[in-house]
N, C-alpha and C positions, 0 to 999 in steps of 0.2 A: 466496448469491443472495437478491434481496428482491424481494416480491411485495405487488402492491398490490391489494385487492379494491373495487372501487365497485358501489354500490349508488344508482343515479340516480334524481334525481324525475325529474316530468314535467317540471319547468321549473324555475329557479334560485331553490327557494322551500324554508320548511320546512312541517313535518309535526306537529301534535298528536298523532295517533293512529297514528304509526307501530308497526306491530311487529316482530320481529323474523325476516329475510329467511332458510327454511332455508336455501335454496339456498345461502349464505357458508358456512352452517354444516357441509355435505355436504364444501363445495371443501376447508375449513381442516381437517375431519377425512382427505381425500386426500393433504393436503399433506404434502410429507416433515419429519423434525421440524427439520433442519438449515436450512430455508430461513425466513427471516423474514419475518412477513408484517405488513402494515397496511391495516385494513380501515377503507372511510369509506363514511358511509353519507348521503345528499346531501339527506334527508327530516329528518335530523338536525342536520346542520349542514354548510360550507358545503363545497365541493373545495379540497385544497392541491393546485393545481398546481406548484408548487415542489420538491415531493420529491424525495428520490433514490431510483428503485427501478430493477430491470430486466425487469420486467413488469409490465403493468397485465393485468385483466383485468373486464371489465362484463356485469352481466346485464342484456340488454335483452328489452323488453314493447314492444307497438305503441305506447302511448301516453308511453313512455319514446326511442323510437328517436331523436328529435331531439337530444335532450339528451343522449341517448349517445354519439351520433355528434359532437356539439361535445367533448365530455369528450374524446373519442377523439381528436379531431385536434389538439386543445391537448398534449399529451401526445406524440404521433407528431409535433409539429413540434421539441420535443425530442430525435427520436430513439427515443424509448422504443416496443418494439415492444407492440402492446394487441391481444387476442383480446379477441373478444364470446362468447355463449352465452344459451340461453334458447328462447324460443317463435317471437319475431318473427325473428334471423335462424334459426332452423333452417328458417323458410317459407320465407323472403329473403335466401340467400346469398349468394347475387351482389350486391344492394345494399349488402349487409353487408362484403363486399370491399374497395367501395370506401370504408370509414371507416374499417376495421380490417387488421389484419398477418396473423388467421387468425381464425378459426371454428368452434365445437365444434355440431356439429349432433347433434340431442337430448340424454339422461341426461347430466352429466358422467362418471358411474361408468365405467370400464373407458377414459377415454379421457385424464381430465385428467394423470394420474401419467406420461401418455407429452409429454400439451402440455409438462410443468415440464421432464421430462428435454431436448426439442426445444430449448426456451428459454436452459438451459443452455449450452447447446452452440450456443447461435446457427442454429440449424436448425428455425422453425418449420417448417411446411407451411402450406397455406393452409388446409384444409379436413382438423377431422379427424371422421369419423362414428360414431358410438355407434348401431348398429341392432340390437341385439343383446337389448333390452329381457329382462336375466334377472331372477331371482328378488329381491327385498328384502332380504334376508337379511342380516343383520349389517353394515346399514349405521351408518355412527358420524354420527350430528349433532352435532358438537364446538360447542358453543357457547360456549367460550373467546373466541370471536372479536368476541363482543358485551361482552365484559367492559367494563364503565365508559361504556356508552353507555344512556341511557334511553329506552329505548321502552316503550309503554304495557305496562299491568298485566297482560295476558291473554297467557298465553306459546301460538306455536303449536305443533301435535304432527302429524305425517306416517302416518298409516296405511295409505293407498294409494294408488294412481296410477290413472287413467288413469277413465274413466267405462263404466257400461253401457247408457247412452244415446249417442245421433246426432244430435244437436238441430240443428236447420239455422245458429241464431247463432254457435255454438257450435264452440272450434276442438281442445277436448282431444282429440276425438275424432281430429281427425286428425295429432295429434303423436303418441298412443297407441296409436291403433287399437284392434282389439276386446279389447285385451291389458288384462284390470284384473287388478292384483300388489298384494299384500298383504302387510307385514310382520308374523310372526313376532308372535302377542298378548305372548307371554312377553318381548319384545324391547320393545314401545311401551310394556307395566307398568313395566318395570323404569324405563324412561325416567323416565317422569311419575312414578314416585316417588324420581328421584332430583333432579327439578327441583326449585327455591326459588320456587315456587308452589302455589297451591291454586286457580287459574284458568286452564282449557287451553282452546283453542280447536284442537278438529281440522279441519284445511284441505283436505281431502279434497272433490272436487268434490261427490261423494256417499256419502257414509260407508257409508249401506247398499247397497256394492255387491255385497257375500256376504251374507245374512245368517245363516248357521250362523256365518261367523267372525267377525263382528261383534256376534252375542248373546255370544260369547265374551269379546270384547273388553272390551262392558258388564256382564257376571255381575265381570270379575276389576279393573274400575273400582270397585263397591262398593264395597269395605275402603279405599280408597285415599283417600276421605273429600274427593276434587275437586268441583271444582263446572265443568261443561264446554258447550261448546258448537259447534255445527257444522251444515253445509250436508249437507239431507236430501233425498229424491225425496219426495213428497207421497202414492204409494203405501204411505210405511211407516207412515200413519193407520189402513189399515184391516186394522194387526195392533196389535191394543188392547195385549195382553199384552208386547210389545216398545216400546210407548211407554212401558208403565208402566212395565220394566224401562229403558231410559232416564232417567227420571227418579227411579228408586232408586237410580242409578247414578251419579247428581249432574247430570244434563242441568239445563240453565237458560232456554240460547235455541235451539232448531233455524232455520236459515234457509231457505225454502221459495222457488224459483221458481214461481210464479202467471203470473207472465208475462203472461195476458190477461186477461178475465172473456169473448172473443169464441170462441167453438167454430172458427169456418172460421181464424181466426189459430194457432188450436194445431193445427190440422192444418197450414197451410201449414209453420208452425215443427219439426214432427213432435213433438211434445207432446199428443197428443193423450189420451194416456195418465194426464195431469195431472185427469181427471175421470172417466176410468175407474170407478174405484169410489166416487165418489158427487161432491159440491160442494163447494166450497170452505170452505163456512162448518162442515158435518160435518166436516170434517175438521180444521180448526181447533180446535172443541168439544175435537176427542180429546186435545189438546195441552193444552189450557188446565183440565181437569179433573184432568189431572196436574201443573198449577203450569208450566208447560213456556211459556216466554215463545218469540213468534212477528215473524221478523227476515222479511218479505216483499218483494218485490222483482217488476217488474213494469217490461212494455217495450212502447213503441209507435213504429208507422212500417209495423207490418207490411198488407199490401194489403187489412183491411176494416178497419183503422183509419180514422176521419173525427174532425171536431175534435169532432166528439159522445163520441168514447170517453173522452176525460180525466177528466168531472167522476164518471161510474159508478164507473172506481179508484178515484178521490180517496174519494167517499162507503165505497166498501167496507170500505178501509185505517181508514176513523174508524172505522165502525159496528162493526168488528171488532177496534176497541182494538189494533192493531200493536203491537211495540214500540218496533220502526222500520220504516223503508220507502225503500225504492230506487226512484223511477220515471227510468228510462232511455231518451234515445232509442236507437233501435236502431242497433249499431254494427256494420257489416260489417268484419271482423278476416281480416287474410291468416292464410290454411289454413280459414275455414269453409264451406261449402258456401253460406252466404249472400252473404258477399263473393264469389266466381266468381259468382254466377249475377247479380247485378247489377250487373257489370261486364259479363256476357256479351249483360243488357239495356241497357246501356248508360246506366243511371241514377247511377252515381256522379257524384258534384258534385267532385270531389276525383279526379286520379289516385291519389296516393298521400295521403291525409289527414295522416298520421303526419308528413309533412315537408313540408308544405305550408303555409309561410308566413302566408295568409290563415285558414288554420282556426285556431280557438278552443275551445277545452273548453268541450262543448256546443253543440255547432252542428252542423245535421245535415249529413252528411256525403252523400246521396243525397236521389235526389227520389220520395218517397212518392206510392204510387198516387192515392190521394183526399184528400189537403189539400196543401200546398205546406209546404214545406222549414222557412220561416218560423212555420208555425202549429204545426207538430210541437217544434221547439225552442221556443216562446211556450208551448205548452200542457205539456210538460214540467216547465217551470221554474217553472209558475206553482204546479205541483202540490206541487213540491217546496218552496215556497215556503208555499204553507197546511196542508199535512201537516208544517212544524215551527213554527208558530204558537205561544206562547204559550200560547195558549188552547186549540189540538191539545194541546199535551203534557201539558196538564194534564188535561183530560178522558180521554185515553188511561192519565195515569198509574191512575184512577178503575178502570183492571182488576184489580178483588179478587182474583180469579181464579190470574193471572200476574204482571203488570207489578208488583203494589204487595201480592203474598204474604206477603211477607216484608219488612225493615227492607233485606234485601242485594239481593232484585229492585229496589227503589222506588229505590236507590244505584244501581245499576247501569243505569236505566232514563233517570233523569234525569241522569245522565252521559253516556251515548251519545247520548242528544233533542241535548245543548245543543253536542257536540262537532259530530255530527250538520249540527247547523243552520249552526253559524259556517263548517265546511268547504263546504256548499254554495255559501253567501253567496261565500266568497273564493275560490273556483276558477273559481263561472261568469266565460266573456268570456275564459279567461288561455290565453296563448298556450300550446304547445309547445315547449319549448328555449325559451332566453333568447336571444332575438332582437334585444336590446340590443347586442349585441356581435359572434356572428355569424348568418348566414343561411343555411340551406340550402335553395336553390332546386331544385325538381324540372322537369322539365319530360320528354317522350315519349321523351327519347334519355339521357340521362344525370343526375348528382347532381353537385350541384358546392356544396363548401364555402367564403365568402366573407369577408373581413372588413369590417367596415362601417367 
């Protein structure tokens, strides 16, 4: 039997800063050893259609679903039967049916070893469900599967799933529930020092979601001589002593959602938690006293946004030397509580944005309470546009502190600035799926795949 794994862009392009996707890594250590597999990763370079396998199978994101669904039907017009999996269809089943031959809705763990046997035996199902969310425990991230493919430098590492926050954007929450799982410290060590790196990046929505097991995690990183980095909750500033240990422990960049500088915006967004124990810029200080370089990220659209609010982030992001910076408009994603509720007002611009022809990366996809649709993606862009300036990254790079500590911060600072910048420039305006070729029209009754 031969199995084929894809990992699709957003649209028929490549990827400077790709890295490498666990979730291949999870299926190919599932996989039994007798079946042969070929994994293409579509950030990297381009699809052979042409293969001979007898399964495909694709991990789709919302903003992947177009292009998954064309992979899908190019493939299925051959015959070949394709299952999806992931976040977008485990919300969107049923749309997901109609591109695909079956569907793994959540973990693949306990469910994929039954898709392969099905496969086998020419007996998908349509639908198979993983509810079961057990323990971590000895799972294998076989990363064989990346053999001979180049993705960037920073390898990722998996410590836990699921969040202990409810953020209204935000949709881990409800593929996880209140369910946060943690694998095994003795399990992630052994990991990371069997990897051929000295640069991890934990992918964890929020790393401190225990922290008794997560100081653990950082005391037995010490010895291990890495240098790491990862997405934190902004409460773990006002425990001094675990940032410091952090940063004895090889931290470099923590990534903080800021998300506003507006109080009534984090409460709507339920963040309000985000200033709890003290401001922004305190909290910053605590990172950057420890060398601890600061990856910020920050959203607008939310209802006391006005075109007043852009130029206040922009100034904060400089005056605070980032080292980079995300400003986003606000994306409503099926399963978050934001998405339902502005569909239930009626302000989506877009039924389904994700497969919607006319949307663009970057375009607001809803109509914002106090500026219009246009000024929110203008004022976005523009930010984004003078926070990677030249003249930004240089003066940012001027943080003694963090950014330019060291000979390997000032490397790794003006690496991400200038990748940073070029991916900006070349995403905004690009469509979804390559639409060159075909089209997927949405409309209030059905999906329909076309050839142009």
């Amino acid at each position: 039997m031969h199995i084929t794994y894809i990992r699709p862009n957003f649209s028929d392009m490549r990827s400077t800063d790709a890295m490498q996707p666990l979730a291949f890594a999870i299926l190919y250590g599932l996989t039994p050893p007798d079946v042969e597999i070929l994994f293409m990763d579509e950030r990297l370079a381009p699809i052979n259609f042409n293969i001979q396998t007898d399964l495909v199978a694709i991990s789709v994101e919302s903003f992947t679903a177009a292009r998954s669904y064309q992979i899908a039907g190019k493939f299925r017009q051959r015959g070949i039967p394709v299952v999806v999996g992931g976040y977008h269809p485990t919300f969107l089943p049923d749309e997901a049916l109609r591109f695909a031959d079956a569907v793994v809705i959540g973990d693949a763990e306990d469910v994929w070893p039954q898709v392969i046997e099905d496969a086998r035996l020419k007996q998908l199902k349509k639908i198979y469900t993983n509810d079961s969310q057990g323990c971590l425990d000895g799972i294998k991230y076989d990363r064989g599967i990346f053999k001979g493919k180049k993705y960037a430098r920073i390898t990722p590492v998996q410590f836990s799933r699921g969040c202990r926050f409810a953020c209204d954007f935000c949709s881990i929450h409800a593929f996880y529930g209140r369910n946060l799982r943690q694998r095994p410290v003795k399990e992630v060590l052994a990991e990371i020092e069997a990897l051929d790196t000295d640069l991890i990046f934990f992918v964890d929505d929020n790393l401190l979601g225990n922290e008794e097991r997560t100081r653990e995690l950082l005391e037995g990183l010490v010895s291990l001589n890495v240098r790491w980095s990862c997405q934190v909750s902004i409460d773990v500033a006002k425990n001094t002593e675990l940032v410091e240990l952090m940063a004895k422990s090889g931290c470099i960049v923590a990534l903080i959602g800021f998300e506003s500088l507006d109080t009534q915006n984090l409460i709507q967004m339920k963040k309000k938690w985000n200033i709890k124990d003290g401001d922004y810029a305190t909290a910053i200080k605590k990172f950057y006293d420890n060398g601890i370089m600061i990856y910020g990220t920050f959203v607008f659209g939310y209802d006391n946004d006005t075109v007043n609010s852009f130029d206040p982030a922009l100034e904060f992001a400089l005056q605070q030397k980032l080292f980079i910076a995300n400003f986003n408009p606000l994306m409503p994603t099926p399963g978050s509580k934001l998405y339902d509720r502005l569909k239930k007002e009626g302000r989506l611009l877009y039924d389904n944005w994700w497969l919607d022809p006319e949307f663009k990366y970057g375009k607001t996809i809803f109509q914002p309470k106090r500026m219009t649709p246009e000024q929110l993606e203008e004022g976005v862009f523009r930010l984004k546009r003078s926070f990677y300036q030249y003249s930004s990254i240089f003066s940012r790079a001027l943080n003694f502190q963090s950014n330019s500590r060291n000979l390997f911060n000032l490397a790794i600072f003006l690496q991400a600035n200038l990748v940073s910048r070029r991916e900006i420039l070349r995403k905004q305006g690009t469509n979804l799926g390559d639409f060159n070729s075909e089209i997927i029209k949405t409309d209030s009754h059905a999906y329909h795949l076309h050839q142009t």
